[in-house]
C-alpha positions in Angstrom: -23.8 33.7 -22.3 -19.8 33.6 -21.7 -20.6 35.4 -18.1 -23.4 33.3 -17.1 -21.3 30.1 -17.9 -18.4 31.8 -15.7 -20.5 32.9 -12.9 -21.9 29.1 -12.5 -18.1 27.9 -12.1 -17.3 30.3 -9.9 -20.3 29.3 -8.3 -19.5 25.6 -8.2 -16.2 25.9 -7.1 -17.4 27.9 -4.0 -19.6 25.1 -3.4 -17.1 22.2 -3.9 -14.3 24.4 -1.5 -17.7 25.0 1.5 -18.2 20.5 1.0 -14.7 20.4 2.3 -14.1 19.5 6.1 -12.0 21.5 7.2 -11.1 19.4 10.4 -10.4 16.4 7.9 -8.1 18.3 6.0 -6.8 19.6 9.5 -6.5 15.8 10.4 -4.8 15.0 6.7 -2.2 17.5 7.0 -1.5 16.9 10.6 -0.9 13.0 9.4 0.9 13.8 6.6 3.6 15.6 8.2 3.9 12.6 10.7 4.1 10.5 7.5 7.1 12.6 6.2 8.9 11.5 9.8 8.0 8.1 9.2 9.3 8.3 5.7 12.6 9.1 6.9 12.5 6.7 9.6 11.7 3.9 6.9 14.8 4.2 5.8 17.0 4.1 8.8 14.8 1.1 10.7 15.3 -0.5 6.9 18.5 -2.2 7.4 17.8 -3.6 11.3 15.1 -5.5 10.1 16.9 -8.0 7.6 19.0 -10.7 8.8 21.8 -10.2 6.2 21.7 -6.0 5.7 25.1 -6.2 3.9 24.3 -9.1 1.6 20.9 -7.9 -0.2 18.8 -10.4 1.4 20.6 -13.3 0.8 20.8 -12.6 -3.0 23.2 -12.2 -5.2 21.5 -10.2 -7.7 21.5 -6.3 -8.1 18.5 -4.5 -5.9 16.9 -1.2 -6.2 17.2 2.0 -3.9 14.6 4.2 -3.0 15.9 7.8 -2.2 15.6 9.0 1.2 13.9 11.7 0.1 11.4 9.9 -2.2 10.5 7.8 1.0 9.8 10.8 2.9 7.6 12.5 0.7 5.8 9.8 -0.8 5.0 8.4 2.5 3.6 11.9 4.3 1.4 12.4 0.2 0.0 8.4 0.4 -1.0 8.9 4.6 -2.7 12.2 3.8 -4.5 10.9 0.7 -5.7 7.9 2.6 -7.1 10.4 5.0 -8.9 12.6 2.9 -10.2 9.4 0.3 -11.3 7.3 3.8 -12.7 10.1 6.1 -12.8 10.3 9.9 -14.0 6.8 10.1 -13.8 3.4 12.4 -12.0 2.1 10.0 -9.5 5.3 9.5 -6.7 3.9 11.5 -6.8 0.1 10.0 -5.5 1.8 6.1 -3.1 4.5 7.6 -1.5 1.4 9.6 -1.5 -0.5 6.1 -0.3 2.8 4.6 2.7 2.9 7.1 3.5 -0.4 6.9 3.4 -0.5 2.9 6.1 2.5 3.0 8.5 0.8 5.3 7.5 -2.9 3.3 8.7 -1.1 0.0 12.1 0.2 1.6 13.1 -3.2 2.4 12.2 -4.7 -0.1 13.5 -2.8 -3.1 16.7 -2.1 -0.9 16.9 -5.8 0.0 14.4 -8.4 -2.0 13.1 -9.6 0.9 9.9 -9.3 3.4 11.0 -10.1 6.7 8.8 -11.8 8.8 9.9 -10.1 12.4 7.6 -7.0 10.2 4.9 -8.7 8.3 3.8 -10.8 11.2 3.1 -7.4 13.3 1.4 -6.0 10.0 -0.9 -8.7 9.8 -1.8 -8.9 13.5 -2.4 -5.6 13.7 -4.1 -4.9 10.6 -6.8 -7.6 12.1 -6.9 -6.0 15.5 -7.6 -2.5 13.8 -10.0 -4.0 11.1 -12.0 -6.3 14.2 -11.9 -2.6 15.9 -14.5 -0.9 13.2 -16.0 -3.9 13.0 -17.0 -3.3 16.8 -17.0 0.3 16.7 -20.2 0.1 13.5 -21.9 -3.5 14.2 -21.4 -4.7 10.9 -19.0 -8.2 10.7 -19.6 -9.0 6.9 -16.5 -7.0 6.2 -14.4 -8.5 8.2 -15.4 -11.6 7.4 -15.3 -11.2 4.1 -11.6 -9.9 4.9 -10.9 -13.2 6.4 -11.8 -15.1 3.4 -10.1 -13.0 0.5 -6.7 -13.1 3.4 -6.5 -16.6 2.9 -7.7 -16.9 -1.1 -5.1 -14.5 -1.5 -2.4 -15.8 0.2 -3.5 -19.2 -1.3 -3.2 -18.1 -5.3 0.0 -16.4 -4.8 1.3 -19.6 -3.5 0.3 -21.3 -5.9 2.3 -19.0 -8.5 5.1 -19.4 -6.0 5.0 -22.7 -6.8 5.0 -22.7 -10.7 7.6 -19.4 -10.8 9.2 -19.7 -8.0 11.9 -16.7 -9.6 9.3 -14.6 -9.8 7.4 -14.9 -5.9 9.0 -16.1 -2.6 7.8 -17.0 0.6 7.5 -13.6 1.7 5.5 -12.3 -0.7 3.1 -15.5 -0.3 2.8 -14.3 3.6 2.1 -10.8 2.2 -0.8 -11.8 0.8 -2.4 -12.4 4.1 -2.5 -8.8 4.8 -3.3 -8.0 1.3 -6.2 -10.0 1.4 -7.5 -8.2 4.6 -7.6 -5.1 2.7 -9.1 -5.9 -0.7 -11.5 -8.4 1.3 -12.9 -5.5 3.3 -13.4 -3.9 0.5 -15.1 -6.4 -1.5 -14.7 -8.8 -3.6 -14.7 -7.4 -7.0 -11.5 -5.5 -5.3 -9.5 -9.0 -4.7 -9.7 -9.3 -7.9 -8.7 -5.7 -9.1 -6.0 -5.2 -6.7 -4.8 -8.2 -8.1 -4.8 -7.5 -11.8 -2.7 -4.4 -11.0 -0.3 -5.4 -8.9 0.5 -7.7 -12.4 0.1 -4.7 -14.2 2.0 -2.1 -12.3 4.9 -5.1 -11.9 5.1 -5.3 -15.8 5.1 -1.6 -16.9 7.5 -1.1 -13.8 10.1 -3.5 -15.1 9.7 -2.5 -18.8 10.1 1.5 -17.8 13.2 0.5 -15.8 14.8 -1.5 -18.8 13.9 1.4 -20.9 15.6 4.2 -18.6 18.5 1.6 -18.5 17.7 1.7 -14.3 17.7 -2.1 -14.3 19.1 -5.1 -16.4 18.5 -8.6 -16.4 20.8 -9.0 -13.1 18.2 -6.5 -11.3 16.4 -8.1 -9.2 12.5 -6.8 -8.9 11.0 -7.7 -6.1 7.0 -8.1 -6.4 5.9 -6.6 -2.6 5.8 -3.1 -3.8 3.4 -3.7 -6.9 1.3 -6.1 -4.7 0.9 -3.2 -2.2 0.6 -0.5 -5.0 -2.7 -2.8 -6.0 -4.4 -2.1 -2.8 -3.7 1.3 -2.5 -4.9 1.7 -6.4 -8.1 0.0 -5.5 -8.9 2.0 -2.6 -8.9 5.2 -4.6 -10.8 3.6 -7.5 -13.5 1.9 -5.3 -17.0 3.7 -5.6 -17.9 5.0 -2.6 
């Protein structure tokens, strides 16, 4: 009985390694060791794209830093996972441009509170020009329509939170929502929503682990970009299909 049960997970995992493509894990690994040099580049491109590099984004409150090294790795692990969770698809290119961007987003703004527009403006343009792209490239528009609309519903709630806590959400993260919304739009609605929920979720177990560790006080300022990006990347690996 033991040995039968044994040989059918033997069997099983011979099965699961031969469903494997090998040229998309050729393709993931190749991408993931461009991601580590784009990790490391995040950092160094980091301080030329703020106005005020030496003043933490205009603020006077305390920042975070992300290790070199944790940039590095973490962006060549996220650009291979979005390869091997998307597939050699039309749309392929579109989330490792959102995963590249989201790296070099998170250096700046942990490092520096702020989401400069001289990089979200390129992000957003391009993200659209990619997205239009497999929209072309498979003959199917509702997606990016639908990416259109949750772009701007997105941008428009977190304006309105701007508006009632401005502490807690600037202008930046507002215009960050435009390419948020392209994301979770394309993939659904239901996902909006999601990414949403754990952006506010992530934000709040992020700021209460940092208290806890004693890596933050109430002079650390926490910017929300990288939670609101963490929510779209979270929903891509949780959405069926």
């Amino acid at each position: 009985m033991t040995a039968s049960v044994a040989q059918r997970s033997a069997d099983l995992h011979r099965v699961t390694l031969l469903a494997v493509d090998p040229l998309l894990v050729a393709v993931a690994g190749a991408v993931g060791v461009l991601g580590l040099a784009w990790g490391r580049a995040a950092t160094e491109l980091a301080p030329r794209l703020v106005r005020d590099p030496h003043g933490s984004g205009g603020t006077t409150t305390r920042t975070l830093t992300l290790a070199p090294v944790v940039a590095q790795v973490g962006t060549g692990v996220l650009v291979a996972a979005v390869v091997l969770r998307v597939g050699l698809v039309p749309a392929l290119p579109a989330w490792l441009w959102f995963a590249a961007g989201a790296a070099l987003l998170t250096v700046v703004d942990l490092r520096y509170a702020v989401l400069p527009n001289r990089l979200l403006g390129p992000l957003v343009l391009g993200a659209l020009g990619l997205l239009t792209a497999a929209s072309v490239a498979t003959g199917t528009w509702s997606g990016l329509v639908r990416a259109l609309l949750a772009s701007v519903v997105v941008a428009g709630v977190l304006l309105g939170l701007a508006l009632v806590q401005p502490a807690s959400l600037g202008a930046g993260d507002v215009k960050l929502g435009l390419l948020l919304g392209l994301y979770l739009g394309w993939l659904g609605w239901p996902s909006v929503l999601v990414g949403m929920l754990v952006a506010a979720v992530v934000q709040a177990l992020a700021g209460s682990c940092l208290l806890v560790l004693r890596r933050a006080g109430r002079d650390t300022q926490l910017p929300f970009g990288p939670a609101l990006l963490g929510g779209v990347v979270a929903v891509l690996f949780l959405a069926a299909g």
